[in-house]
N, C-alpha and C positions, 0 to 999 in steps of 0.2 A: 504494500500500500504506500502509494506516495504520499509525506508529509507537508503540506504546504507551508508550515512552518519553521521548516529546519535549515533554511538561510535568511528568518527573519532573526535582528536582533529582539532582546528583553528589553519592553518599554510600559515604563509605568502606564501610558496610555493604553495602552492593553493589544492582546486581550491577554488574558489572563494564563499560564501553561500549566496550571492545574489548578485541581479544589478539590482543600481537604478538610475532614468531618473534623468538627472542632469538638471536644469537650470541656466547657466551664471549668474555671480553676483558678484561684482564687491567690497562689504561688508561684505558677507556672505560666510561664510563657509560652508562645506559640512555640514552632520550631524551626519556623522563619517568619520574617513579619510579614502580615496581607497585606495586599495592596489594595485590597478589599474583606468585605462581608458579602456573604447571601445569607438569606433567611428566611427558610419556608414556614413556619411558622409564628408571629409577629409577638411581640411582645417587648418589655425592658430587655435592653445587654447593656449590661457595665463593663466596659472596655478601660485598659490602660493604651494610649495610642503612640504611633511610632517616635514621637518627643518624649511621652513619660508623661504624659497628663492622661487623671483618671475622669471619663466623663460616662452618665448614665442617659442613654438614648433611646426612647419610645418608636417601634417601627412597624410597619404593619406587614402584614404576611406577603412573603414573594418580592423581599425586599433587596434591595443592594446598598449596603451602606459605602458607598466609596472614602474610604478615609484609611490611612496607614493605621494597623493595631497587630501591637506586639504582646498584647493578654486579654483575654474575653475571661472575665471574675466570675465565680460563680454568685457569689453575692449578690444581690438585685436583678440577677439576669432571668426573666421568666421569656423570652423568646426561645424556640427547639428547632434543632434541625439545622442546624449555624454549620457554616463552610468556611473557611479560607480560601479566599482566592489569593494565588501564590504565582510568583517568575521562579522557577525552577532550574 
């Protein structure tokens, strides 16, 4: 199968070269930072973001949060279904 993306470079502008299932945590960091969110089910995510600022964000289901985030907390987070979209 041809890749149509295997002589594009990685650009924040996207799109995205993968998304991965995030589980809340409240210690832990992602395991790289997103260059986004998805979120099939809508709710609170309390994120720490790619600066270090923690902020709590109301979203509604089928969502993309475009914002750099290096922790999704479990704390306050009642959104499910949460992704990383990640440059790989």
């Amino acid at each position: 199968m041809s890749n149509p993306f295997s002589n594009r470079a990685a650009s924040l502008n996207g799109p995205a070269s993968d998304a991965q299932p995030v589980v809340p945590n409240d210690s832990t960091d992602l395991s790289t930072i997103a260059i986004a969110l998805y979120v099939e089910k809508g709710g609170s995510i309390s994120i720490i973001t790619a600066s270090g600022n923690q902020r709590l964000i109301a979203l509604p289901d089928f969502a993309i949060l475009p914002v750099g985030v290096r922790r999704v907390r479990a704390t306050g987070t009642t959104a499910t279904g949460i992704h990383a979209l990640v440059l790989a």
